[in-house]
MIFINU-967819 format. One record per atom (N, C-alpha, C): residue number from 1; residue in one letter; atom name; x, y, z. Coordinates in pm, whole numbers, plus 50000, padded with zeros to 5 digits. Layout:
! residues N
+-----+---------+-------+-------+-------+-------+
! num ! residuo ! atomo !    c1 !    c2 !    c3 !
+-----+---------+-------+-------+-------+-------+
! NUM !       A !    CA !     X !     Y !     Z !
...
+-----+---------+-------+-------+-------+-------+
! end
This chain:
! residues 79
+-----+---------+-------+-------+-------+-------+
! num ! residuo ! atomo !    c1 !    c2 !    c3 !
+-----+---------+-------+-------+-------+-------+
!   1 !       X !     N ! 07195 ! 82149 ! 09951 !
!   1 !       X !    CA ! 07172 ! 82076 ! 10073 !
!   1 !       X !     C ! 07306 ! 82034 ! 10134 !
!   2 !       X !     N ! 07315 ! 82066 ! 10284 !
!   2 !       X !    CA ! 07433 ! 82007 ! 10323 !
!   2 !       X !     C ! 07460 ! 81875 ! 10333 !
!   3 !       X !     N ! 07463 ! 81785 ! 10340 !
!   3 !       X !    CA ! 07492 ! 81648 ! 10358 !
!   3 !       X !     C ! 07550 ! 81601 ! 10502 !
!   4 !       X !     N ! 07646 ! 81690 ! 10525 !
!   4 !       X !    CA ! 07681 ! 81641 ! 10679 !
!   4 !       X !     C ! 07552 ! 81733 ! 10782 !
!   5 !       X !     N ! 07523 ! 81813 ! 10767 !
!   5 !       X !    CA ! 07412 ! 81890 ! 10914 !
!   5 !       X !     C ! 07285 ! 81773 ! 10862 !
!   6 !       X !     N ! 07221 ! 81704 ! 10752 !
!   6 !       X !    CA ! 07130 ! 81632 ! 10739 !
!   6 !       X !     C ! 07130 ! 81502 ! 10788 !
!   7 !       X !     N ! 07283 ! 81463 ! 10813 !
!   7 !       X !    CA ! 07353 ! 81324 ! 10869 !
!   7 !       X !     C ! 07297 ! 81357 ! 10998 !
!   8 !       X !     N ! 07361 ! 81491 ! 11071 !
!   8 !       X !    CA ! 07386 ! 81512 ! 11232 !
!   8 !       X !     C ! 07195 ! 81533 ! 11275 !
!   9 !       X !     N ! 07156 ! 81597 ! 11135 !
!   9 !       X !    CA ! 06987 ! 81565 ! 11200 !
!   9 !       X !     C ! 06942 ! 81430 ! 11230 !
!  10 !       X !     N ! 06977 ! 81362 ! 11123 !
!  10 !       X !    CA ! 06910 ! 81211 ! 11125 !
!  10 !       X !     C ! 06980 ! 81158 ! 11223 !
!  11 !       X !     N ! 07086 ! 81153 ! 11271 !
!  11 !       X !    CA ! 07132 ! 81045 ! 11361 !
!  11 !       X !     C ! 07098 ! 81095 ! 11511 !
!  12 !       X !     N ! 07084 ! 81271 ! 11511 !
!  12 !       X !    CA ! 06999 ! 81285 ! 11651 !
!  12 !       X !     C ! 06885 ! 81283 ! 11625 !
!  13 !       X !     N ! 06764 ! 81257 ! 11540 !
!  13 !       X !    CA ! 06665 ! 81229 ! 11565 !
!  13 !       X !     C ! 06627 ! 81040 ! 11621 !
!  14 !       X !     N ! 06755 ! 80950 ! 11523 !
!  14 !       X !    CA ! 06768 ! 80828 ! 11635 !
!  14 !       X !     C ! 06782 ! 80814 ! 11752 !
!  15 !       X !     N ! 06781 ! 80914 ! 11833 !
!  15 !       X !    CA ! 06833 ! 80930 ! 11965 !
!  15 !       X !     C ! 06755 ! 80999 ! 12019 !
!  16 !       X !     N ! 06673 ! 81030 ! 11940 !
!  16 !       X !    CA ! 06505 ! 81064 ! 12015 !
!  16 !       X !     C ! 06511 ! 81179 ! 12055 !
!  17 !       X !     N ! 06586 ! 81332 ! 11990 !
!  17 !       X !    CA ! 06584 ! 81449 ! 11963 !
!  17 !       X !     C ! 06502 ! 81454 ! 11930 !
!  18 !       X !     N ! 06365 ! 81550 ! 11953 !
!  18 !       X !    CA ! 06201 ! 81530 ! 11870 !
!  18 !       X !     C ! 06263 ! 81679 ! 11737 !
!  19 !       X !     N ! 06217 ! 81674 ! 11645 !
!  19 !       X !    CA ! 06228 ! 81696 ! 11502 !
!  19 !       X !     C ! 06198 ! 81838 ! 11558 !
!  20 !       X !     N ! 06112 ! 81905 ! 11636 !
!  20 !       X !    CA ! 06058 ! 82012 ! 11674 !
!  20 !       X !     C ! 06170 ! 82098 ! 11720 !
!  21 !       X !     N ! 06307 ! 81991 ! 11829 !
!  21 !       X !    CA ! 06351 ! 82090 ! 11895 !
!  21 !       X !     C ! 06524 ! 82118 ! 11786 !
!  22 !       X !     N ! 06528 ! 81987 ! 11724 !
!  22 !       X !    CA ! 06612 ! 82048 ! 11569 !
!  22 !       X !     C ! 06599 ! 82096 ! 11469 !
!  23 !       X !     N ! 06464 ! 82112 ! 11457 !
!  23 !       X !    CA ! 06429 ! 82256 ! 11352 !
!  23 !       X !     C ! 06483 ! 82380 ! 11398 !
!  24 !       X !     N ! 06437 ! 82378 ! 11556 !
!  24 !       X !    CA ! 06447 ! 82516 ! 11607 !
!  24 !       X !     C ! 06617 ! 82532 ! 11618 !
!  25 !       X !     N ! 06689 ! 82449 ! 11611 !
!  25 !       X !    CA ! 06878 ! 82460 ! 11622 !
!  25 !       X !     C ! 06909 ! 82435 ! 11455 !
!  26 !       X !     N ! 06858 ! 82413 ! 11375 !
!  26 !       X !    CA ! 06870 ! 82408 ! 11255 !
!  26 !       X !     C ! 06818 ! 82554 ! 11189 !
!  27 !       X !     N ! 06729 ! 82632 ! 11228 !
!  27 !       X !    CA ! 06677 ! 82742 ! 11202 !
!  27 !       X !     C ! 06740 ! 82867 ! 11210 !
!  28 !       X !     N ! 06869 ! 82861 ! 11323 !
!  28 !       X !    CA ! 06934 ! 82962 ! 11376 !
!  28 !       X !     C ! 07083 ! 82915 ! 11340 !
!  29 !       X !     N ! 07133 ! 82995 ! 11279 !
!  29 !       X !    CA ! 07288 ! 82929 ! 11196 !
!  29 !       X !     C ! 07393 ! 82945 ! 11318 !
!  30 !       X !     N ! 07361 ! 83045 ! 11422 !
!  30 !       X !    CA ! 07464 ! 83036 ! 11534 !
!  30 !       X !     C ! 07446 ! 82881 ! 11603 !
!  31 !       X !     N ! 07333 ! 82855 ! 11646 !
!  31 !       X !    CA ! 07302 ! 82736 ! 11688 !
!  31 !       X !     C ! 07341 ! 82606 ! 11611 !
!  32 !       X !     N ! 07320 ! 82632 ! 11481 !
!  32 !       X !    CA ! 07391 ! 82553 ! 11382 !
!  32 !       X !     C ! 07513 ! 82483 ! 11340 !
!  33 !       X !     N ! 07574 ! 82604 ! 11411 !
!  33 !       X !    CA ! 07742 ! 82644 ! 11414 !
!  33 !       X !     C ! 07801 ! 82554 ! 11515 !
!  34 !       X !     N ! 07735 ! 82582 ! 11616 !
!  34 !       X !    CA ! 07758 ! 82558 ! 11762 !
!  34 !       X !     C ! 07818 ! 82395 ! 11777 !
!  35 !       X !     N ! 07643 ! 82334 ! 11692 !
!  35 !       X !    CA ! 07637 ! 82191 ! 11684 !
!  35 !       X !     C ! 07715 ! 82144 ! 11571 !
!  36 !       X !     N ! 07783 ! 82210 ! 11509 !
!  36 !       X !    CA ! 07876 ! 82170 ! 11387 !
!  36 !       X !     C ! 07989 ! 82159 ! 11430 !
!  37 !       X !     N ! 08026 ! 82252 ! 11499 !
!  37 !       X !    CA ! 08167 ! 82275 ! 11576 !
!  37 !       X !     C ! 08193 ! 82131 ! 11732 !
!  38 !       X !     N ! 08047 ! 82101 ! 11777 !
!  38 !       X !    CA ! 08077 ! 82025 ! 11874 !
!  38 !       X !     C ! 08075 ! 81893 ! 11810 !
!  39 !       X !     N ! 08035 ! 81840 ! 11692 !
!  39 !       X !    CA ! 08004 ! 81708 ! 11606 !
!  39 !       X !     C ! 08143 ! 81693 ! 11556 !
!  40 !       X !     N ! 08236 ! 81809 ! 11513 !
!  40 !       X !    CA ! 08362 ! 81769 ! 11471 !
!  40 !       X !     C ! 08443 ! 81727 ! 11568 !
!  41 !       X !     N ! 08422 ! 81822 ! 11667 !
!  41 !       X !    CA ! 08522 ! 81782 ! 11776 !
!  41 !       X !     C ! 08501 ! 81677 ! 11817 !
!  42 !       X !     N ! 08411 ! 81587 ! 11837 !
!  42 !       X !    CA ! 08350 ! 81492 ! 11899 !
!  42 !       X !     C ! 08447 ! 81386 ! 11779 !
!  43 !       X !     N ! 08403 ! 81413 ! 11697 !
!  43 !       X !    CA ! 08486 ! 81302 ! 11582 !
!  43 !       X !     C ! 08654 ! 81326 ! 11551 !
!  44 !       X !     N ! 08636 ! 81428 ! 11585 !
!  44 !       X !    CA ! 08826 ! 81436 ! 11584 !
!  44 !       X !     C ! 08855 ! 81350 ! 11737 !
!  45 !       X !     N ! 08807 ! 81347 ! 11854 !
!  45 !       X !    CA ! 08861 ! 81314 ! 11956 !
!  45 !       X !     C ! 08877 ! 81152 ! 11938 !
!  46 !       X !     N ! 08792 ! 81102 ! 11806 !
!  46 !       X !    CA ! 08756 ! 80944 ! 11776 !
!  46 !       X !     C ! 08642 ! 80892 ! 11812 !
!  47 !       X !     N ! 08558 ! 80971 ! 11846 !
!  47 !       X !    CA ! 08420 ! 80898 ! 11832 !
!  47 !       X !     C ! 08368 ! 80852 ! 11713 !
!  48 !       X !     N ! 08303 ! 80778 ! 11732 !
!  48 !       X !    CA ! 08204 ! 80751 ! 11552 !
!  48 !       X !     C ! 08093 ! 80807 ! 11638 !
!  49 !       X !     N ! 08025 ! 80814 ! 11461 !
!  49 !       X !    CA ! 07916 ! 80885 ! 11427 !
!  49 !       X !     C ! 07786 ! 80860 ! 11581 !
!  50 !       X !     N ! 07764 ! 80730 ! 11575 !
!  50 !       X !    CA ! 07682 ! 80746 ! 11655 !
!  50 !       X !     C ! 07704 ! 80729 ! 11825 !
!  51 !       X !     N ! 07807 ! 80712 ! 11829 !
!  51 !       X !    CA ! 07851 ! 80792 ! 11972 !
!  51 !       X !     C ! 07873 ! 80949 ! 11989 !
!  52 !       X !     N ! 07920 ! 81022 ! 11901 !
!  52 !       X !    CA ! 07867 ! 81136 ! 11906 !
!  52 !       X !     C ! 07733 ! 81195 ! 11933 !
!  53 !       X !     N ! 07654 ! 81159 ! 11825 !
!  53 !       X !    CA ! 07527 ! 81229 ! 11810 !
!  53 !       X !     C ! 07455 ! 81165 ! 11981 !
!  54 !       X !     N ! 07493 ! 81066 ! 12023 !
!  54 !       X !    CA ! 07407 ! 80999 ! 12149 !
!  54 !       X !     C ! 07490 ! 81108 ! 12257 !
!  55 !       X !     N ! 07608 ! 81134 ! 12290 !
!  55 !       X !    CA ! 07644 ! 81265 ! 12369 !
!  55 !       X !     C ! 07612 ! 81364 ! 12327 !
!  56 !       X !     N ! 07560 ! 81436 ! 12226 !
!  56 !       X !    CA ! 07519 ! 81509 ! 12186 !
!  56 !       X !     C ! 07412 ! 81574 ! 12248 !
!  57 !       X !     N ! 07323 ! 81425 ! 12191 !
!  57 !       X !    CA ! 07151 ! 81460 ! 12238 !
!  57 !       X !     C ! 07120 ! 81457 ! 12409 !
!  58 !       X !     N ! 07242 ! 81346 ! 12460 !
!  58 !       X !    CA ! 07230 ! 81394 ! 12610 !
!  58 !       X !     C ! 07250 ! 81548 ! 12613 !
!  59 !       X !     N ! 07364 ! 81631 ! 12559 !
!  59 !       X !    CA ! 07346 ! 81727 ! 12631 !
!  59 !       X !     C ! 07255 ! 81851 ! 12627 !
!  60 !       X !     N ! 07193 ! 81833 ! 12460 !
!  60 !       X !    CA ! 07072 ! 81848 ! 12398 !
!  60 !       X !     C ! 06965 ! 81836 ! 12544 !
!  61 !       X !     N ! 06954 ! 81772 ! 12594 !
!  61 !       X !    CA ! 06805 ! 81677 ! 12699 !
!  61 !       X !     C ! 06885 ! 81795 ! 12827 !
!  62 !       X !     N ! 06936 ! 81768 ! 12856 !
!  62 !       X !    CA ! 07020 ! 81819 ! 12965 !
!  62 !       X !     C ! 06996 ! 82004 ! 12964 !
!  63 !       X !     N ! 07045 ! 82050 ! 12816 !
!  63 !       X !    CA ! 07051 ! 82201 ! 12832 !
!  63 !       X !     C ! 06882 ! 82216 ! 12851 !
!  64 !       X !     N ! 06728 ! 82123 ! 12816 !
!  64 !       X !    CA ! 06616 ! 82170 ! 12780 !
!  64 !       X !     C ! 06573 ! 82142 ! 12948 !
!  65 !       X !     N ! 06640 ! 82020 ! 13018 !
!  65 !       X !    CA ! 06627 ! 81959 ! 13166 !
!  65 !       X !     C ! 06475 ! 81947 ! 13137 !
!  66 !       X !     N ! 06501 ! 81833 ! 13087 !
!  66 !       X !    CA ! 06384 ! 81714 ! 13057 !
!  66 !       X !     C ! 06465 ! 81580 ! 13006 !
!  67 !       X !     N ! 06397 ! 81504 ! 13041 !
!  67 !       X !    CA ! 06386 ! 81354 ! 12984 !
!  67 !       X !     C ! 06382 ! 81306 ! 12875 !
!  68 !       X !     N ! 06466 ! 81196 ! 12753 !
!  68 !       X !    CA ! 06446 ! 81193 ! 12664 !
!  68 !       X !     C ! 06243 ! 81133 ! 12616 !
!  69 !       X !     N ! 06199 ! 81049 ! 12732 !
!  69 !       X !    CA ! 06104 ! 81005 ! 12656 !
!  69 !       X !     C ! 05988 ! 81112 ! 12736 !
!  70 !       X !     N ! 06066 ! 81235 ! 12778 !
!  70 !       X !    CA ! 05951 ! 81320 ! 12833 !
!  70 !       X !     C ! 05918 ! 81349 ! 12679 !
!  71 !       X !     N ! 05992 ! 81418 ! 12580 !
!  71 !       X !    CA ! 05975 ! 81522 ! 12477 !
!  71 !       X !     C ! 05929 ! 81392 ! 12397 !
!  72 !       X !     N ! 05941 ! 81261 ! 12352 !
!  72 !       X !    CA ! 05907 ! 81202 ! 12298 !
!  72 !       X !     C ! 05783 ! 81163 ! 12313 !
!  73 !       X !     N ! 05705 ! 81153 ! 12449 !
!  73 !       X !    CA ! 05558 ! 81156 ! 12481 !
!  73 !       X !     C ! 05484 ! 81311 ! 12440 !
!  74 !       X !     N ! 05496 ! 81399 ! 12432 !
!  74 !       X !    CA ! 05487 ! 81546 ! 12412 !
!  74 !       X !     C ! 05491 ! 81521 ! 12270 !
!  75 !       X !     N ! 05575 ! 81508 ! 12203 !
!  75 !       X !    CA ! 05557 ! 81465 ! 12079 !
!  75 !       X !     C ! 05483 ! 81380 ! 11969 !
!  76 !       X !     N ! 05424 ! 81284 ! 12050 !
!  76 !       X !    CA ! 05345 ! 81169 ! 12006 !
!  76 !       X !     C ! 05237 ! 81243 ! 12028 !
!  77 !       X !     N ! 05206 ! 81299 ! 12144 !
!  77 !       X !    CA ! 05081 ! 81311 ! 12150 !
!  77 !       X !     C ! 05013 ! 81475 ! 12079 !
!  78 !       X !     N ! 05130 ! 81523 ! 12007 !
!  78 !       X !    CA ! 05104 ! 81670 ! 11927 !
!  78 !       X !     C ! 05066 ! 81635 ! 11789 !
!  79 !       X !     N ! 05045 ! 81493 ! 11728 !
!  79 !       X !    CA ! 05045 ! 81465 ! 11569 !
!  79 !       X !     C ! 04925 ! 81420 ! 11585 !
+-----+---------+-------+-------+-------+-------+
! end
């Protein structure tokens, strides 16, 4: 188990990434990569942890162009 990609899950799922759409970037190791490579950089520039993952998931919301509590209503109402 990795320990840091399980960190970068959990702290964008605080940020209301629905679990659905980081399986699907967790599933694909380029995508994986992608978000590994932008989480370091983000922390080399001096962010902490959870200022990263919160620019993150904006741009996460942004690349899907939806709303964070759009996917979070969509989500509630799929369980």
């Amino acid at each position: 188990m990795d320990v840091k990609r399980l960190n970068i899950y959990r702290r964008l799922r605080d940020f209301r990434v629905p679990s659905s759409v980081l399986d699907g970037i967790f599933a694909n190791e380029d995508d994986i990569q992608i978000l590994d490579d932008a989480w370091d950089a983000l922390i080399k520039d001096g962010f902490q942890e959870d200022e990263a993952a919160k620019e993150i998931s904006a741009m996460i919301f942004k690349e899907l162009n939806v709303e964070p509590d759009q996917l979070f209503e969509d989500e509630k109402e799929s369980k």
